[in-house]
C-alpha positions in Angstrom: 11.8 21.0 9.4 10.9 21.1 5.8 9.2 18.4 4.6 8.3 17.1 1.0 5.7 13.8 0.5 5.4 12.6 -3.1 2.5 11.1 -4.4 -1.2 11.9 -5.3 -3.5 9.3 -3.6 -5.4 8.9 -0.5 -1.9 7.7 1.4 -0.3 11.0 1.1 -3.0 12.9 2.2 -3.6 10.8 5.1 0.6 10.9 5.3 0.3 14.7 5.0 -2.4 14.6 7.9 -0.6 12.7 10.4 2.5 14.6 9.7 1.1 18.3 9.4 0.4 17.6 13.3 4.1 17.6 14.6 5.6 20.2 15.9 8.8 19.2 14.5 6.6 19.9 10.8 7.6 24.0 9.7 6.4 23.7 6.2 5.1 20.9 4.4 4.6 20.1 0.7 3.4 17.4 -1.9 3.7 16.8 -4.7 1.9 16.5 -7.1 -1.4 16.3 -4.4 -4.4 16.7 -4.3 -7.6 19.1 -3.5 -7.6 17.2 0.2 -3.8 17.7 0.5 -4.3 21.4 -0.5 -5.8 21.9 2.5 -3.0 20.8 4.9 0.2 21.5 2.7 1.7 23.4 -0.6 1.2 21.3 -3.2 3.7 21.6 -6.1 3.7 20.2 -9.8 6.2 16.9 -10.5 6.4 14.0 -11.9 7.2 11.9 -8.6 9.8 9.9 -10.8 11.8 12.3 -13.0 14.3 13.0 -10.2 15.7 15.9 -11.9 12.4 17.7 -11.2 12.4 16.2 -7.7 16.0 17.5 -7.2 15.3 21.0 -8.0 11.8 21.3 -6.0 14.3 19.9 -3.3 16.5 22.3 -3.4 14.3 25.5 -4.1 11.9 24.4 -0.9 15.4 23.8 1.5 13.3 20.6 1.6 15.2 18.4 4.5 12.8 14.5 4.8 11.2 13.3 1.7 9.1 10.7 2.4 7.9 8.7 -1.1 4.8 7.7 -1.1 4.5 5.4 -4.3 6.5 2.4 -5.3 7.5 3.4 -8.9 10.3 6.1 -8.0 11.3 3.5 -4.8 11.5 0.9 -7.7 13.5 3.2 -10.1 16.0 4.1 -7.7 15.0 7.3 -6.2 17.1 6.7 -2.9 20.3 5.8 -4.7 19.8 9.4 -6.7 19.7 11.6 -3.8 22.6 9.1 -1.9 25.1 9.7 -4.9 24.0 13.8 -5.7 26.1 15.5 -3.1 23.6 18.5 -3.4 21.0 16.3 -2.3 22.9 13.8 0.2 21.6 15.6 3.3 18.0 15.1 2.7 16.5 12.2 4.9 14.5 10.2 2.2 11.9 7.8 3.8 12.0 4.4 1.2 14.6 1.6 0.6 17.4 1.5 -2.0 16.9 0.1 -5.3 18.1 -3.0 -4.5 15.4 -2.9 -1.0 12.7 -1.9 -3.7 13.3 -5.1 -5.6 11.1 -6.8 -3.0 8.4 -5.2 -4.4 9.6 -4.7 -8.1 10.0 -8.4 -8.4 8.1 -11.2 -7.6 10.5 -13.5 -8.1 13.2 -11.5 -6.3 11.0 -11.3 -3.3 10.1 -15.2 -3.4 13.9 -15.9 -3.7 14.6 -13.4 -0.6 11.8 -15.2 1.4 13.6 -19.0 0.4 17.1 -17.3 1.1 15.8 -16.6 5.2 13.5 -18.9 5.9 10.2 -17.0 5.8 7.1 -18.9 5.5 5.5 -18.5 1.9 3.7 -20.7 -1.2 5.8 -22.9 -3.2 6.5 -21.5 -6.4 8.2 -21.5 -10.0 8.8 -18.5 -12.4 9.3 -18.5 -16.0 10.4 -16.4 -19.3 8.9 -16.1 -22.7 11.2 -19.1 -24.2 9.7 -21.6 -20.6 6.0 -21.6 -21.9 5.6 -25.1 -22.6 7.3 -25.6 -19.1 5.2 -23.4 -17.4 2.0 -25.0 -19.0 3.7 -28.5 -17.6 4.1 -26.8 -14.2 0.4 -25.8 -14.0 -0.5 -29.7 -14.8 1.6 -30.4 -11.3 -0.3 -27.7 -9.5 -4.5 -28.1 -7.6 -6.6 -25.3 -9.1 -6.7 -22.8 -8.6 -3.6 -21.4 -10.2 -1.8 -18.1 -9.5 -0.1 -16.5 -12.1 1.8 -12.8 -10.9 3.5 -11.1 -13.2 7.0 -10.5 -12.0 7.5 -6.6 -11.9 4.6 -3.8 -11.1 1.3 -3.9 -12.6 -0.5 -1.3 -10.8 -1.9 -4.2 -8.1 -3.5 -5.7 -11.2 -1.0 -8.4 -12.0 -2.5 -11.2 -10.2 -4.7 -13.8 -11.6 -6.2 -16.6 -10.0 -7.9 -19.1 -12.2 -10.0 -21.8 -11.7 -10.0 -23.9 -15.1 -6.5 -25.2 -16.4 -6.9 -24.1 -19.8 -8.2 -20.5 -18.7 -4.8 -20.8 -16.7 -2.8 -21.8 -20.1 -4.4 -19.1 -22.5 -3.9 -16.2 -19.4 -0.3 -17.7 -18.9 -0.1 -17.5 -22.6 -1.5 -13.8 -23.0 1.4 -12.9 -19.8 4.6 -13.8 -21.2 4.0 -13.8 -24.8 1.4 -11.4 -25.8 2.8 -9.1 -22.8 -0.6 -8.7 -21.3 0.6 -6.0 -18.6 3.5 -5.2 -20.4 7.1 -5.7 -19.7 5.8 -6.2 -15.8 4.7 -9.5 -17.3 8.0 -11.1 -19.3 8.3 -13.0 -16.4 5.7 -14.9 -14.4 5.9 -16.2 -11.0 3.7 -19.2 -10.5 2.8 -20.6 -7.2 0.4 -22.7 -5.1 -3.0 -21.5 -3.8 -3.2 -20.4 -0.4 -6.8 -21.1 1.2 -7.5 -18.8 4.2 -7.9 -14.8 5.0 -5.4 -12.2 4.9 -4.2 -9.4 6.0 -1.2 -7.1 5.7 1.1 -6.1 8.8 3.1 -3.1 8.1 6.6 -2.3 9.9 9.0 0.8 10.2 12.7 0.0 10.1 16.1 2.2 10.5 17.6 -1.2 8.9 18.5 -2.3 12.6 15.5 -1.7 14.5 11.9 -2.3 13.6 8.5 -0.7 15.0 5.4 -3.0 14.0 2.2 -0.8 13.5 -1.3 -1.4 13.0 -2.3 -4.2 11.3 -5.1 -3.7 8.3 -7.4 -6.0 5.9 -8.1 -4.4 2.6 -10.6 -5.4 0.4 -9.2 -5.5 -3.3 -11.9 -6.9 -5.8 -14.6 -4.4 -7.2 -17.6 -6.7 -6.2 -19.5 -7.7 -3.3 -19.2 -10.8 -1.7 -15.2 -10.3 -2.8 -16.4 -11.0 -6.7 -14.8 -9.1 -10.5 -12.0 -7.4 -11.0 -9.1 -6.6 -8.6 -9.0 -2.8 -7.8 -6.5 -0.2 -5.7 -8.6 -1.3 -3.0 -11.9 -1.1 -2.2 -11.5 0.2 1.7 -9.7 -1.2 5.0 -9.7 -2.3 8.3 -7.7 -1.8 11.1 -7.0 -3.8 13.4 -8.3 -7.5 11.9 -9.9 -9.1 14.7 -8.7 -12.6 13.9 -5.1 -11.2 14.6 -4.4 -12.1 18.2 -1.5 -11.4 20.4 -0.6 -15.2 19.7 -1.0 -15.0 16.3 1.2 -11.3 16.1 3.7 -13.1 18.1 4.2 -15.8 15.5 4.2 -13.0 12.8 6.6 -10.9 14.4 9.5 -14.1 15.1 8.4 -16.0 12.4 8.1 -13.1 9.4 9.4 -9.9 10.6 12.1 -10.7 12.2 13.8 -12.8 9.5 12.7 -9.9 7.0 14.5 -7.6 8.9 17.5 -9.6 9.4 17.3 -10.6 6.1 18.1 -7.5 5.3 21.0 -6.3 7.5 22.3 -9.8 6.0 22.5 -8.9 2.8 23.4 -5.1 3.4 20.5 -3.6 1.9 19.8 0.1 2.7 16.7 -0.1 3.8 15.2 2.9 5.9 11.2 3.2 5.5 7.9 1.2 5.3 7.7 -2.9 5.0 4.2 -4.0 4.3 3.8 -7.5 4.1 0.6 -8.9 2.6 -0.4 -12.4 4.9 -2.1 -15.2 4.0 -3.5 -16.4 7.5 -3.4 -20.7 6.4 -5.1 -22.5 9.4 -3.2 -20.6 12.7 -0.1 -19.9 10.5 0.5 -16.9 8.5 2.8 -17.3 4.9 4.0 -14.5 3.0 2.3 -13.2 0.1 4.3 -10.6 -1.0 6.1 -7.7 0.0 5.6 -3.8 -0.8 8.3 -1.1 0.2 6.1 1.6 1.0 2.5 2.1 2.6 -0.7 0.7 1.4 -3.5 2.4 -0.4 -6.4 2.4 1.4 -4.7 0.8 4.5 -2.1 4.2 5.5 -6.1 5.8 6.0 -7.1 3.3 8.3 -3.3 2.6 10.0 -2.1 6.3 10.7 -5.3 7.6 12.8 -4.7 4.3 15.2 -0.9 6.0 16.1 -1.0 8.0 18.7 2.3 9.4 18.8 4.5 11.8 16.6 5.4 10.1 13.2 7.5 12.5 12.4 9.3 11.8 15.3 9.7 8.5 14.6 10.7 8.9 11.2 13.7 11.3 11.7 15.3 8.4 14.2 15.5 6.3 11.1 18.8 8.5 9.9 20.9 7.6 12.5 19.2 4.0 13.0 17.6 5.2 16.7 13.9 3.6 16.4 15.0 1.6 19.4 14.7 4.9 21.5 11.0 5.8 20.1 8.3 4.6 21.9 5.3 4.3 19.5 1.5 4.4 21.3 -1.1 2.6 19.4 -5.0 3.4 19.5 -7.3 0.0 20.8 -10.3 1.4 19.0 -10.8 0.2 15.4 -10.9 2.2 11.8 -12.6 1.9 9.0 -12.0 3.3 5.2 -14.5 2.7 2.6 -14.0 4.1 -0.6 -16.1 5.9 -2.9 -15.1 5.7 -6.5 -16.2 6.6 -9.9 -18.3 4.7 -12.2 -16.7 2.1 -14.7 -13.4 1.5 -12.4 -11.1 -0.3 -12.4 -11.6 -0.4 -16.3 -12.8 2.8 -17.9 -14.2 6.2 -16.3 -15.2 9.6 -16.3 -13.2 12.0 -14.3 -14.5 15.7 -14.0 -17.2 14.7 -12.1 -18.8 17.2 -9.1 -18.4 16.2 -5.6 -21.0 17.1 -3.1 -21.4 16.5 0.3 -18.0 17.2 1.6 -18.9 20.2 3.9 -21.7 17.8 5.9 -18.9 15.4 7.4 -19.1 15.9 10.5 -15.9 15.7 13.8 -16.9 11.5 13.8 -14.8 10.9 10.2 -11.6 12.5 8.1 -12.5 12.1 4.1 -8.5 11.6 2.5 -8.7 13.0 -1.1 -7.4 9.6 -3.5 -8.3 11.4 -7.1 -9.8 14.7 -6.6 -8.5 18.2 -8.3 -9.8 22.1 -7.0 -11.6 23.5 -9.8 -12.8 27.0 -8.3 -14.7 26.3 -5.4 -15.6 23.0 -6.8 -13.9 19.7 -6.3 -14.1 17.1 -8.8 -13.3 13.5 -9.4 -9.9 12.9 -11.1 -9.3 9.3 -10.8 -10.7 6.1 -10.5 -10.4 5.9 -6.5 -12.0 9.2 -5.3 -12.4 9.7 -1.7 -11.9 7.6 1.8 -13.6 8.1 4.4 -12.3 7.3 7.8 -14.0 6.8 11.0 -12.8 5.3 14.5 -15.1 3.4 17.1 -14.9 0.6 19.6 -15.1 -2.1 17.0 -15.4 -2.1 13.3 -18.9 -2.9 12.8 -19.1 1.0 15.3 -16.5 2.4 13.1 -18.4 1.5 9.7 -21.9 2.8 10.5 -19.8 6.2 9.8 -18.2 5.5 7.3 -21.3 4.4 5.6 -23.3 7.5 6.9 -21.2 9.9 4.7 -20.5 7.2 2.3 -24.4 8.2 1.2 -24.0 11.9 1.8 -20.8 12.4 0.0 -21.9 12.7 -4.0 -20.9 12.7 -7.6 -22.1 11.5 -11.0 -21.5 7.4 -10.9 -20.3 7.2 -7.7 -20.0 3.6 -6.0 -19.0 1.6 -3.0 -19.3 -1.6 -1.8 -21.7 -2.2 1.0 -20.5 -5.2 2.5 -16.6 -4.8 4.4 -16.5 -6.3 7.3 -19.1 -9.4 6.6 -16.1 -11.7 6.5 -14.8 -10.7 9.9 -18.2 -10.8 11.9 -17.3 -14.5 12.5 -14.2 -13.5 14.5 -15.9 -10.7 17.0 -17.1 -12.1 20.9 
């Protein structure tokens, strides 16, 4: 079949990777991609969510499975455009509904869907513009430190967590009323700290049926030691050693399963990706919030570990037949650590020449995040640049590679943090 992947980043190439090896794959696209994505598909020029362009790359490439990579056009609605376009109805799309995107969208739609079924999550309050002074009063209830989340999408940058009340009453004040990120923030969600480690534990669903794959930690702040700003991600890895068969069995009855029925409860056409981001709180696991797609950097460490055919288990989401796919999962461990340019996540270069690339050996797969073809050359054109992806019989086995080519791979102000994994040594025999 024909098969179109939107996005740009490091999940779509590793998406385009795992899919490009199916025999059921006769020509694959993406758009808009990347210089690593060049390499195994047709990349074509879109903006993933102006669905009029989308539509007519559709139609011109007899394109039959679009799988969407990014949240925004799950968030905007994509699905319900190609479901009501009778041009377009016969396209499998890979994403939830508008309404199934609102678990990601908002913050406090998610918190109210967790409440609604019983899934274990922080106790929280969420507030407008005209509820400062309640807010503020709120905080006084709360132990530091406080979580603020702005309600709708900030990029993964819409989570503060702040020691110091006041610091808490000036951000909270900079959120809703000074519209800090925007109109993502005219609504704030705040809830209780967690204390523990987390992880995220990503599902496929038809809506009925659900296959759990891979678990993944990713490491989100800029900073060793887990210290400045929160990023994209700073690399992944897959599986998390703490997460034991007891421990996934509690997830699976105790999370997933309400999720799923959760949504079949509520009617919500929902036929894609669930990641759900843990917070692991003594030997219990509480929700910390939903996306409706893949991660970024954990689909590079999460699709190498599958075994079997994606693409076949995607196409038995259409007629809700996941039940029948039998999905093999890799024991060894992967790692992603990724490279990116100097400044991020605040301001940076792009342009930049990478070097390097052609000495990565059989032992790691780079996936292009912000990279562009400029001749023979490929330079830096974001703020995330490369991951790089090795597998080996633990972590510590699979990061020595990473590493290796972390150093080899080059380009003006490149950086990567030197210390994934420290946290989870504890947790290895």
């Amino acid at each position: 079949m024909n098969i179109l992947i939107l996005g740009s980043g490091g999940r779509e190439h590793a998406l385009a990777y795992k899919i490009a090896q199916s025999k059921q794959c006769k020509k694959l696209f993406v758009a808009p991609g990347n210089a690593g994505t060049a390499n195994l598909a047709t990349n074509l020029t879109v903006n993933p969510n102006d669905f009029d362009q989308v539509k007519d790359l559709v139609i011109t490439h007899q394109i039959e499975m679009l799988i969407v990579g990014p949240e925004d056009p799950l968030v905007n609605g994509i699905q319900d455009f190609f479901a009501s376009d009778k041009a377009l109805q016969h396209v499998h799309l890979i994403g939830p509904s508008k309404e199934g995107a609102r678990l990601e969208g908002s913050k406090e739609r998610a918190k109210e869907f967790m409440q609604n079924h019983q899934i274990p999550t922080a106790a929280y309050q969420s507030f407008n513009a005209s509820q400062v002074n309640e807010a503020k009063k709120f905080l006084t209830q709360l132990k530091p430190p406080y979580v603020l989340k702005a309600d709708g999408l900030a990029a993964g940058k819409g989570v503060l967590i702040i020691e110091d009340l006041k610091e808490a009453e000036n951000a909270l004040d900079e959120m809703l009323t000074q519209q800090k990120f925007g109109e993502a923030s005219s609504k704030v969600v705040i809830e209780e700290f967690l204390d523990g480690i987390e992880l995220s534990v990503f599902v496929l669903t038809d809506g009925k049926n659900y296959k759990i794959l891979p678990n993944a930690k990713d490491y989100k702040r800029i900073g060793e030691g887990d210290t400045g700003l929160n990023t994209g991600g700073m690399g992944a890895i897959s599986p998390v050693p703490f997460a034991d068969e007891n421990f996934m069995k509690h997830v699976e009855e105790d999370i997933v399963q309400p999720t799923i029925h959760g949504l079949q409860k509520e009617n919500i056409n929902y036929k894609g990706f669930v990641f759900i981001g843990l917070m692991k709180v003594g030997d219990k696991a509480k929700v910390i919030e939903y996306n409706v797609r893949m991660g970024d950097p954990e689909t590079e460490v999460v699709l190498p570990r599958i075994e079997s055919d994606l693409l076949e288990a995607l196409s038995a989401l259409k007629e809700q037949k996941l039940n029948q796919i039998n999905l093999q999962i890799s024991p060894s461990s992967a790692t992603t650590l990724m490279l990116v340019s100097g400044g991020y996540p605040e301001a940076y270069e792009k342009g930049k020449n990478i070097t390097g690339l052609d000495q990565v050996g059989n032992d790691a797969i780079v996936f292009h995040a912000g990279t562009k073809a400029d001749g023979n050359q490929i330079l830096t054109n974001g703020g995330r640049v490369l991951a790089i992806t090795a597998v080996g019989n633990d972590f510590k086995d699979a990061l020595k590679i990473s590493y290796k080519y972390g150093k080899i791979i080059d380009f003006e102000g490149k950086y990567y943090r030197t210390d994934l994994g420290k946290d989870l040594e504890e947790f290895i025999n």
